[in-house]
Structure formats: structure tokens, C-alpha cells
C-alpha positions as CSV (number, residue, x, y, z in Angstrom):
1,X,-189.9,211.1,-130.1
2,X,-193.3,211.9,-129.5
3,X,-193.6,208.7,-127.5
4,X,-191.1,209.2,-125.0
5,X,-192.1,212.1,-123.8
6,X,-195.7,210.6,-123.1
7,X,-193.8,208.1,-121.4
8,X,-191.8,210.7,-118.8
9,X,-195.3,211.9,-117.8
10,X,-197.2,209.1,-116.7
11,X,-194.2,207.9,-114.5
12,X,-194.8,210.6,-111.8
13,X,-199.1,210.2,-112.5
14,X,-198.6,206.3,-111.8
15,X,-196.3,207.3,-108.5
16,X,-199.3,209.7,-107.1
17,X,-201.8,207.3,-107.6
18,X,-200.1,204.4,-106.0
19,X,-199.4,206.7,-103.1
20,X,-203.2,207.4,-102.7
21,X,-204.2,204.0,-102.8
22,X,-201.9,203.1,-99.7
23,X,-203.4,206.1,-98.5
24,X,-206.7,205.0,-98.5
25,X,-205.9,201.0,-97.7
26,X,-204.2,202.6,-94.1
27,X,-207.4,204.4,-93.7
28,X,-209.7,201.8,-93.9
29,X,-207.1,199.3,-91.8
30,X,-208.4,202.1,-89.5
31,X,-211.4,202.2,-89.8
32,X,-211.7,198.8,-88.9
33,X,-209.7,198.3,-86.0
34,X,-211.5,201.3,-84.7
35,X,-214.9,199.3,-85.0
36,X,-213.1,196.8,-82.4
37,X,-212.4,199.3,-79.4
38,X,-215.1,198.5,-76.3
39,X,-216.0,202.2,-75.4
40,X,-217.7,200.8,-71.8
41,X,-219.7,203.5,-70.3
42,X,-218.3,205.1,-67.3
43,X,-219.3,203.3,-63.6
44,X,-221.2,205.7,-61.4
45,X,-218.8,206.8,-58.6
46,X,-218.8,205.2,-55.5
47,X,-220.3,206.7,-52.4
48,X,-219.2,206.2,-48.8
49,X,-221.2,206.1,-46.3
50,X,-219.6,208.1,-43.5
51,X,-222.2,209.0,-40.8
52,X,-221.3,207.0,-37.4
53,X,-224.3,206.3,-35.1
54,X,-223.7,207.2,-31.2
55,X,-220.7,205.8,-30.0
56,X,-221.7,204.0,-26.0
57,X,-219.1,205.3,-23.7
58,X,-219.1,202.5,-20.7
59,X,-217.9,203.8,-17.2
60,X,-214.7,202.8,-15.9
61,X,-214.5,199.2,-14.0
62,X,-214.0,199.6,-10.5
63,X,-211.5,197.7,-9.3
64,X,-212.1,195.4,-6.7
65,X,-209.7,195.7,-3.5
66,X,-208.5,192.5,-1.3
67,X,-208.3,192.7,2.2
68,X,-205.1,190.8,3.2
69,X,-205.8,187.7,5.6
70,X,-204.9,188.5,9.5
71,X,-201.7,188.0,11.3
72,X,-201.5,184.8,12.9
73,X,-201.6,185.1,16.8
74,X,-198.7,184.2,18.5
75,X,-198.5,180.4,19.9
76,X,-198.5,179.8,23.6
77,X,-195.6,178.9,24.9
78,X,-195.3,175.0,25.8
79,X,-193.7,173.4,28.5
80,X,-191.9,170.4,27.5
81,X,-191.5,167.1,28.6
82,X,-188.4,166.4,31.2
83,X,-187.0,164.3,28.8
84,X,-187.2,164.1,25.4
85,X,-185.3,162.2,22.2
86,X,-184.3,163.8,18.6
87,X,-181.9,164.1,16.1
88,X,-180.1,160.6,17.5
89,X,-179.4,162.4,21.0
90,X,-181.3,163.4,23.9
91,X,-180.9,165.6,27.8
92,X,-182.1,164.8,30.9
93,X,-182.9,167.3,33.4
94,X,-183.1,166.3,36.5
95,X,-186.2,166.9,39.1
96,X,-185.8,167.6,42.8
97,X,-182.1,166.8,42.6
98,X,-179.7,165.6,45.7
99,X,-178.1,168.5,47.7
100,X,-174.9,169.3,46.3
101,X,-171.6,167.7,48.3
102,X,-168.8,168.5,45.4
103,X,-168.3,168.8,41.9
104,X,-168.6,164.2,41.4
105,X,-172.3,164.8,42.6
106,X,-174.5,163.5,40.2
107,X,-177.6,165.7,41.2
108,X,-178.5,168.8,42.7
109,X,-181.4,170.5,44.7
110,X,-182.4,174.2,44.6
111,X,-182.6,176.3,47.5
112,X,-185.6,175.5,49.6
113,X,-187.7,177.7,51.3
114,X,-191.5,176.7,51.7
115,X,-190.9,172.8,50.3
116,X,-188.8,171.7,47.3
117,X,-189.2,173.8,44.3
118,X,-189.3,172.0,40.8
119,X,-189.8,174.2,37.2
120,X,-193.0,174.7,36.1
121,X,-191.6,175.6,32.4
122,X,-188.4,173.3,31.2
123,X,-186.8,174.5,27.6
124,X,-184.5,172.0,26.1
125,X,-181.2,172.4,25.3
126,X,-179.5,172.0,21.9
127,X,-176.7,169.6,21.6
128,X,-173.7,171.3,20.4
129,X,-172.9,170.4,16.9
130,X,-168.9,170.2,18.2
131,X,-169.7,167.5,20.6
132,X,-172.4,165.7,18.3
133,X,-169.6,165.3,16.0
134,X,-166.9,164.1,18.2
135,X,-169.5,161.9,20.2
136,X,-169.1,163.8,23.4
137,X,-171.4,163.3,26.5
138,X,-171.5,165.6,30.0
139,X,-173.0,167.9,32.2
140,X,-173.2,171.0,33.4
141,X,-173.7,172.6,36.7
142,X,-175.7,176.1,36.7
143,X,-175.9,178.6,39.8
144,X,-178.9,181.2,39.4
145,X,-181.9,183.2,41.1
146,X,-185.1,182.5,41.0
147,X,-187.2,186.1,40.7
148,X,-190.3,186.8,42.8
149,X,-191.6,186.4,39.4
150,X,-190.5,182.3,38.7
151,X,-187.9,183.6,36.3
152,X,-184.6,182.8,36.3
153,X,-181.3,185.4,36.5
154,X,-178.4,186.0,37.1
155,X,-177.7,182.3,35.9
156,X,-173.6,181.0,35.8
157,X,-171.6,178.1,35.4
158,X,-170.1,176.7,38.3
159,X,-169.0,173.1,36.8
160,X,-169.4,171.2,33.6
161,X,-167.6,168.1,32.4
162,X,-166.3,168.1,29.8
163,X,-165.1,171.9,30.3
164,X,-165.8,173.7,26.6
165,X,-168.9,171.4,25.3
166,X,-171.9,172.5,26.9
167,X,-172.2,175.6,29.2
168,X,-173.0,177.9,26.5
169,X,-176.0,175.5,25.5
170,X,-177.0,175.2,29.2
171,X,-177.1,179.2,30.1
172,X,-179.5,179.6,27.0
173,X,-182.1,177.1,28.3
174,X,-181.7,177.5,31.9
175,X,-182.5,181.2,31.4
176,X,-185.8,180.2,29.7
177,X,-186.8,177.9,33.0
178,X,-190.0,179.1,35.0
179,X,-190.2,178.1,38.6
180,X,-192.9,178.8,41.3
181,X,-190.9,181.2,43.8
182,X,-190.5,180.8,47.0
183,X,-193.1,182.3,49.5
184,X,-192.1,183.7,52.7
185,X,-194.7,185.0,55.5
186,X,-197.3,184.7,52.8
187,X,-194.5,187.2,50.3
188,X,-192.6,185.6,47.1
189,X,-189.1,186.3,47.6
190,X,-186.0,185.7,45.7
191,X,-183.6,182.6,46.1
192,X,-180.4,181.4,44.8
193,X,-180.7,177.9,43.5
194,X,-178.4,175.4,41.4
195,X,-179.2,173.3,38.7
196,X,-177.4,170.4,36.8
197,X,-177.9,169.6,33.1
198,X,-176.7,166.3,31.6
199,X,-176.2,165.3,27.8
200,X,-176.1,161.7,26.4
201,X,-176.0,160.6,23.2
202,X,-178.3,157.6,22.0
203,X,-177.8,155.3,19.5
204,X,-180.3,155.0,16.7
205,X,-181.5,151.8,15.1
């Protein structure tokens, strides 16, 4: 009897001191790993250097302004040849023409005053695109005044042949025409005169 009671006490002694041993064994586990812990030393902050030197303004660029190239003068007007040959046709306008007997005449002469007047400034016609493309030839007869100036007014049809093809082509460059006007007692005077324009067709190569 005496030894189980001895017994009943050293269970809970035996359960204390196991208890304190894994007490201390988890201390000293620790301990140890404590040993392994790299306690660096702190970095110095880091200081920024904010102070900005001068700052160079530069003056604005001036711009540089171009001074646009002159107008082109105006060309002088050209007198052209009596004849002349483009675009597969040509014209002929005749000089110092025959006086005119009906409308058959081939040729005409202006009114005459001081001697037989002949332009000093000829403009071509252009061939009317109708009769370039149906291959139509002809000629037209013009009635005008000559200005005390040379210039020509007052300028109207009085034949063409074909009718329809070429009067409206013919007004437009006789109305250019310059001629030197006729001189009366020592005076330039106006004068009716008559003019015939003739268009061919030529055949290129």
C-alpha cells in the first residue's frame, strides 16, 4: 500500500519535469537561430543635390522674310508671218488683194487713199474644230474701217463659203489686224476697206 501511493506522486513530478526540459530545448533552438540573423547597420540617407546653376535664356530667332520674285513683264506683241502651218492645217491671208467684182473673186483690195495699204500686224485665225473634223476648206469675206489709229472696227461679214464654218473665226482675228491709215492732206483719216480670209487644210506626212 505504501508503494502505490509513492507511485501516484512521481507521475505528475516526471510530467513537470519533462515539460521543463522541452522548455528549455525551444529556448536554446532560439537561441541559436537568433545567432544567424545579419543585423546590417543602417545606410546613411541619401542626399539630393537640388541647387540648379543659372539657367541661359537665348533670344527669340528672328525669322527671316522672303521677298517674292517680280511679276513678269508683259510680252510684246508679235506680228506674224502671212502664212503659217500647224496642227495639220494652215490660212492664207492675202496681201494687196484684186479689187473686188462679185462674190467668185478670189482676192480683194482695201480702200486706197495715199497708195495701197497692207497690215502692219496680221493675227491668225484658228481653224474651227467643226470644220477640222469634217475636213472643210473656205473663205471668208470681211468689210471694216480702218481707224486713224491703224485699228480695225466696225468689222462684218459680207461673204464666206462655206456659209456657217469660218466667219466667227475670221471677225476675231481681223479685229486684231493693225494697218497704217490712210493720210489725207498730211491728216490720217478713216477708211472702209475689205478683206478676204481663206482656210485650207494640208495633209501631213
Amino acid at each position: 500500500m505504501f508503494a502505490t501511493t509513492n507511485q501516484t506522486k512521481l507521475v505528475p513530478i516526471s510530467g513537470v519535469a519533462m515539460a521543463a526540459t522541452f522548455g528549455l530545448f525551444y529556448l536554446m533552438q532560439s537561441l541559436v537561430a537568433s545567432d544567424d540573423l545579419d543585423f546590417a547597420e543602417p545606410r546613411p540617407p541619401i542626399r539630393l543635390d537640388v541647387n540648379i546653376g543659372d539657367i541661359e535664356v537665348r533670344p527669340a530667332r528672328e525669322i527671316e522674310r522672303v521677298t517674292p520674285p517680280p511679276e513678269p513683264e508683259p510680252q510684246p506683241e508679235v506680228e506674224v508671218d502671212r502664212s503659217a502651218s500647224f496642227d495639220g492645217f494652215n490660212f492664207e491671208v492675202g496681201p494687196a488683194p484684186k479689187p473686188y467684182i462679185n462674190s467668185t473673186g478670189t482676192t480683194f483690195k482695201l480702200g486706197v487713199s495715199d497708195g495701197e495699204r497692207i497690215p502692219i500686224v496680221r493675227v491668225n485665225p484658228t481653224y474651227p474644230r467643226r470644220a477640222l473634223i469634217d475636213g472643210v476648206e473656205g473663205w471668208v469675206i470681211l468689210d471694216f474701217t480702218v481707224s486713224e489709229m491703224g485699228t480695225v472696227e466696225n468689222a462684218v461679214v459680207i461673204d464666206a463659203n462655206p456659209k456657217g464654218y469660218f466667219e466667227r473665226a475670221a471677225l476675231k482675228a481681223i479685229q486684231k489686224f493693225k494697218y497704217k491709215p490712210t493720210v489725207v492732206d498730211g491728216q490720217p483719216r478713216a477708211s472702209r476697206g475689205q478683206f478676204r480670209m481663206t482656210f485650207e487644210l494640208t495633209q501631213t506626212q
